[in-house]
C-alpha positions as CSV (number, residue, x, y, z in Angstrom):
1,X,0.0,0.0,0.0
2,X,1.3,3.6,-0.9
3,X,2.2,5.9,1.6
4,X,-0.8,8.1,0.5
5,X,-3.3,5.9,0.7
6,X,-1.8,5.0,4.3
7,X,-2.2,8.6,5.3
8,X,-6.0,9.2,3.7
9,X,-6.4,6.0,5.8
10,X,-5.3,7.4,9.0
11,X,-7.0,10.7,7.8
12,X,-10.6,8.7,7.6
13,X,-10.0,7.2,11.3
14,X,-8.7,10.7,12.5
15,X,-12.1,12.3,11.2
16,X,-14.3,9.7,12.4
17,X,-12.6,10.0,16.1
18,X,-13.0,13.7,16.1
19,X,-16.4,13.1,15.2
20,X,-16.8,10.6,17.8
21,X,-15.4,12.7,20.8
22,X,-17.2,15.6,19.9
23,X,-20.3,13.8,20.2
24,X,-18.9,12.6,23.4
25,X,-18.4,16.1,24.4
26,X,-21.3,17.8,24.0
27,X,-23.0,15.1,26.2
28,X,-20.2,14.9,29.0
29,X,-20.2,18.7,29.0
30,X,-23.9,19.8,28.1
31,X,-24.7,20.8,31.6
32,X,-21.3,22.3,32.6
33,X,-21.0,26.4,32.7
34,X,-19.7,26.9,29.2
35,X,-16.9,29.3,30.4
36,X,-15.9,25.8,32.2
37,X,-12.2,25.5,31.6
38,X,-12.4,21.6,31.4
39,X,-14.9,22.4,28.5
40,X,-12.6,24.8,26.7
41,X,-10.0,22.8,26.7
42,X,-12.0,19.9,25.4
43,X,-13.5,22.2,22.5
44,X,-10.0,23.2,21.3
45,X,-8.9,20.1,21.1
46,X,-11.5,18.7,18.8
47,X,-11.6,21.7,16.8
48,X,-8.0,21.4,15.9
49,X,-8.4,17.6,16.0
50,X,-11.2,18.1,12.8
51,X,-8.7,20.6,11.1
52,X,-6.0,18.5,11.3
53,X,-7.6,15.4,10.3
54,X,-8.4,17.4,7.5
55,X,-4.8,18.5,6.7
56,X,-3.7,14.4,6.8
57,X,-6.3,14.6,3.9
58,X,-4.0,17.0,2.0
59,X,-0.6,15.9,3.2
60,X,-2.0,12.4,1.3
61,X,-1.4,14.6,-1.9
62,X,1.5,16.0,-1.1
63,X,5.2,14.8,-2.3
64,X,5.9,13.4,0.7
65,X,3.2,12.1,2.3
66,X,4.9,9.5,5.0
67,X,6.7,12.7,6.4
68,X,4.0,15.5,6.4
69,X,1.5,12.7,7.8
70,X,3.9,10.7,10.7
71,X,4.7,14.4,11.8
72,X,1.1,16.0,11.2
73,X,-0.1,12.7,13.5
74,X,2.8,13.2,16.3
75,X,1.3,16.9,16.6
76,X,-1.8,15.8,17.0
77,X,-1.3,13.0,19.7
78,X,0.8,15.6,21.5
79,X,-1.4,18.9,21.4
80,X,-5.2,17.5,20.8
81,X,-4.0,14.6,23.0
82,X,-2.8,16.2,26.2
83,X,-5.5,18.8,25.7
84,X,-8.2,15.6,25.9
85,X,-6.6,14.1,28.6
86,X,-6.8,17.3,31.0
87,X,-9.8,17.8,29.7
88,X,-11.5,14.7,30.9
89,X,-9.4,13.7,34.0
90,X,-8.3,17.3,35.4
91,X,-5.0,16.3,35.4
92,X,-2.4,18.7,34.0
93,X,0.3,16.2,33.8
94,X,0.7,16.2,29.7
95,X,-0.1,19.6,29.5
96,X,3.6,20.2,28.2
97,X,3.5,18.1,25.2
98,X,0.8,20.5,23.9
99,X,3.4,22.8,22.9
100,X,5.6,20.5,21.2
101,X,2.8,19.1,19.7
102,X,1.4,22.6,18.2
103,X,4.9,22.9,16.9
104,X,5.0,19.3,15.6
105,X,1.5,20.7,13.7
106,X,3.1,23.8,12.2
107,X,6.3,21.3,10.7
108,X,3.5,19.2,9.4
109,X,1.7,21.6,7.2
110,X,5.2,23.0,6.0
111,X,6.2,19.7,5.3
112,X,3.1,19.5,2.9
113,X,5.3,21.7,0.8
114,X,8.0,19.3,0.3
């Protein structure tokens, strides 16, 4: 299998999972104040979860499509993961991958340009 069609695979899961937890979220978090900061962070990570999943759609088109996707992917786990994770337990222990992980997103769509 090309490495294209493994990253619009990956891109179809990512999008259904973003899907998924934001379903997830607006029931876990329908009666919560919605300046909640649990809820915030929840709400940015699935919003940059969809756009990302969206970019894994392009970086299948790109020239190098292993690359842009494996480091489109790491960002992803890092920021939209760390952000899930406080979001849902409270616990701020990841919160410093969500840095790296935002950078790891930025390489990504430059790495589209390759």
């Amino acid at each position: 299998m090309s490495a294209s069609a493994v990253v619009r695979r990956l891109a179809a899961l990512s999008g259904a999972s973003a899907v998924a937890a934001g379903a997830y979220g607006a029931h876990d978090f329908k009666n919560r104040d919605p300046d909640d900061y649990q809820m915030m962070l929840f709400e940015t990570a699935n919003k940059y979860h969809f756009y990302h999943s969206l970019a894994l759609l392009g970086a299948a088109h790109c020239g190098k499509p292993a690359v842009a996707g494996t480091v489109l992917i790491a960002g992803m786990g890092m920021f939209c993961g760390s952000l899930y994770h406080q979001a849902l337990t409270g616990d701020p222990g990841l919160r410093k991958m969500a840095p790296v992980g935002g950078v790891a997103m930025i390489v990504g769509w430059l790495a589209m340009v390759l």
